[in-house]
C-alpha positions in Angstrom: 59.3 -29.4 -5.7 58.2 -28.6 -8.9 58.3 -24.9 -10.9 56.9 -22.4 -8.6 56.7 -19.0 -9.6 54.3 -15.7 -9.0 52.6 -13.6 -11.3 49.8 -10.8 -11.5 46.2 -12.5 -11.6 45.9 -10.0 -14.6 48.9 -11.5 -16.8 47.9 -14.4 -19.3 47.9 -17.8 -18.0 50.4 -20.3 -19.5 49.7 -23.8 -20.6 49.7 -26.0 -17.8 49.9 -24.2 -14.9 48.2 -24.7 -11.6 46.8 -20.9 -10.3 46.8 -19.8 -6.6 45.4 -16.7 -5.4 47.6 -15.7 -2.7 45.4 -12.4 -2.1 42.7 -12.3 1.3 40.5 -10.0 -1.1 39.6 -10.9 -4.3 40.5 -8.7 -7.3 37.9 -6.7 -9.3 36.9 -7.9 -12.5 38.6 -11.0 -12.3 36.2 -14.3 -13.4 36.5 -17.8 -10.4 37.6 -19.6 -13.5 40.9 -18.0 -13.8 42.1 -19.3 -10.3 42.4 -23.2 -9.4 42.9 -22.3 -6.2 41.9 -19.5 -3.1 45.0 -19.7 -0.6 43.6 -16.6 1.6 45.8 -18.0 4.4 48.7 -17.0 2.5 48.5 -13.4 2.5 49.3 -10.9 5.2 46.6 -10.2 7.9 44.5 -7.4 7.6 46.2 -5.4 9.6 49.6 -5.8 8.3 47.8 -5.1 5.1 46.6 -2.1 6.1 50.1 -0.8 7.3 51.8 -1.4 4.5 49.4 0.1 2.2 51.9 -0.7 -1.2 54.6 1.9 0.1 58.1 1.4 -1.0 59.5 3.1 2.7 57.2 0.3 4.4 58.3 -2.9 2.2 61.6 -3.6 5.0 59.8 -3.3 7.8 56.3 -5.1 6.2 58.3 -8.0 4.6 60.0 -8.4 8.1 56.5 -8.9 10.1 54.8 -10.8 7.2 57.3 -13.1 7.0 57.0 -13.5 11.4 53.4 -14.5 10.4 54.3 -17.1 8.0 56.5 -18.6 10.6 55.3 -22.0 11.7 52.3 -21.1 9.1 50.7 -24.4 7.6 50.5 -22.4 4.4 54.2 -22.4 3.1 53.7 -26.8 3.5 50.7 -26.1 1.3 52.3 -24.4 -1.6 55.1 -26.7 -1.8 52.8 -29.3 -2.1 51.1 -28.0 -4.6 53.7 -26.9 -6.2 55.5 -31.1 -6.0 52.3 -31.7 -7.0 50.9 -29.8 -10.1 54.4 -29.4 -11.6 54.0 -25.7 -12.5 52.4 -23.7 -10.0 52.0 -20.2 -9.9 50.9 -17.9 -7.0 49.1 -14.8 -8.1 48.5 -11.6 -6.5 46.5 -8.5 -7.6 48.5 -5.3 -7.3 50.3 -3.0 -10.1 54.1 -3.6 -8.7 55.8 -6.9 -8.8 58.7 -5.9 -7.0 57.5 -4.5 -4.1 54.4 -7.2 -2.7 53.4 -9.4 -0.8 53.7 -12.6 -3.2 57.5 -11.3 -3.4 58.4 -12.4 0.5 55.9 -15.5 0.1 57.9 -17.2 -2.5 61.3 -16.6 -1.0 59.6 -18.2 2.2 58.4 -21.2 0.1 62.2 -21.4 -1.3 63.8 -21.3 1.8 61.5 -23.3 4.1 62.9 -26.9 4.5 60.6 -29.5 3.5 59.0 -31.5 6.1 60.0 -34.7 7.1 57.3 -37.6 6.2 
């Protein structure tokens, strides 16, 4: 697998780099150009969404469910690859913290999924 890492869709984009949106809505005032990619399957359903709501007190119990809905998800194959694929890859998401969001739990699910056998 190649470099994967994730970044705000606001931060600058580097040379190189293969952009996923890993958000089910898109951000405001972001141009279609900026993103190679719409993964909307990757992010959290709208419910789970919803609960979480970018609370700290809510992150254990959120990353916890989100990461049951990636389970068996086709998704996490995606993004690896993509990511064995473009070399650089980066999976972007549209809220202020960068601790505490979804994108966090996706790429430690990327990381520790096991790739499939061919």
């Amino acid at each position: 697998m190649g470099q994967l890492r994730i970044a705000r869709i606001y931060d600058p984009a580097e040379p190189g780099e293969f952009r996923v949106l890993v958000d089910r809505l898109w951000p405001r005032g972001v141009a279609k150009d900026r993103v190679d990619l719409w993964l909307k399957d990757a992010a959290p359903s709208p419910a789970l969404r919803v609960y979480f709501d970018h609370q700290a007190g809510r992150f254990a119990e959120f990353s916890e469910q989100y990461r049951s809905e990636l389970a068996g998800s086709p998704v996490i194959e995606q993004i690896r690859q993509l990511a064995g694929h473009h070399g650089k890859t980066v999976l972007l998401y549209g809220t202020k913290d960068r601790q505490i969001n979804h994108a966090v739990v996706l790429l430690a699910v990327v990381n520790e999924a096991a790739p499939t056998a061919r």
